[in-house]
C-alpha positions, 0 to 999 in steps of 0.5 A: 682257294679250295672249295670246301667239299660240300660246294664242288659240283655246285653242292650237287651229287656228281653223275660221275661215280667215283672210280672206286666203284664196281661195275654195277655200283657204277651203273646204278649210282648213274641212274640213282643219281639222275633220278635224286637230283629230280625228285628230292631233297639230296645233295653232296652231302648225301654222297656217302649214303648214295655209294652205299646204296649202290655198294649194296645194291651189288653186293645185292646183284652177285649174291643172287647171281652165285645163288642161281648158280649154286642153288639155295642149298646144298648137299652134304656128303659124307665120305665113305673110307675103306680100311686104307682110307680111299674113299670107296662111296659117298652118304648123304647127310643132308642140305646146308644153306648156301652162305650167300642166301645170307648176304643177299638177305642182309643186303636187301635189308640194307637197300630198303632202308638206306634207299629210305633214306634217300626217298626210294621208296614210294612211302619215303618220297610221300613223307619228304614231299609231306615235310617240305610241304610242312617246311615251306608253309611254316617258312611262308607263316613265319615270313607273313607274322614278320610282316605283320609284326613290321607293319602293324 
């Protein structure tokens, strides 16, 4: 019989990446993965807000790279053509904005509130902690008021 999908794995995220992946996505999906099996609530069920981050986050690593690269602008020139239509010199009309600035903008944005999501961020960690914390006291009262109830 098949395991439903939420059970393989024993429920829990596979330090694999599924094969799919880029090369970067595949090398922060090992070290998100160890770091949330640690220290949160995620589970296999979470796996799809796991590849996007990662997704993300190389989305997030080529962008800058082309930008280092490019440069976050770049000149615009206007040709200059002779009476035959050679071009015989160029003018300057100014910068455009590389168009990967935009993808590396859109891309972090992204990173922050998926890793939210997951507990990433230092302030996300605090509120899960906080809710479990709140969890496991009302579970722990529920469970005294039964007893009482029983009891009494």
């Amino acid at each position: 019989m098949k395991k439903a999908d939420k059970d393989i794995n024993g429920g829990t995220l596979s330090y694999r990446p599924p094969d799919y992946l880029g090369r970067q996505a595949k090398v922060i999906w090992r070290k998100v993965v160890v770091f949330l099996e640690e220290n949160s609530a995620v589970n296999r069920v979470d796996s799809n807000l796991v590849e996007m981050y990662c997704t993300q986050y190389e989305i997030y690593r080529n962008a800058y790279k082309h930008i280092r690269e490019n440069g976050e602008v770049q000149a615009i020139y206007k040709p200059v053509q002779d009476f035959e239509g050679n071009v015989i010199d160029r003018t300057f009309q100014g910068y455009k904005r590389n168009p990967m600035t935009s993808i590396y903008s859109d891309s972090i944005k992204n990173l922050a509130k998926i890793g939210s999501e997951l507990g990433l961020s230092p302030a996300s960690r605090a509120e899960l902690l906080q809710l479990s914390t709140n969890t496991s006291k009302s579970k722990t009262n529920a469970v005294n008021a039964l007893k009482e109830l029983l009891e009494g």
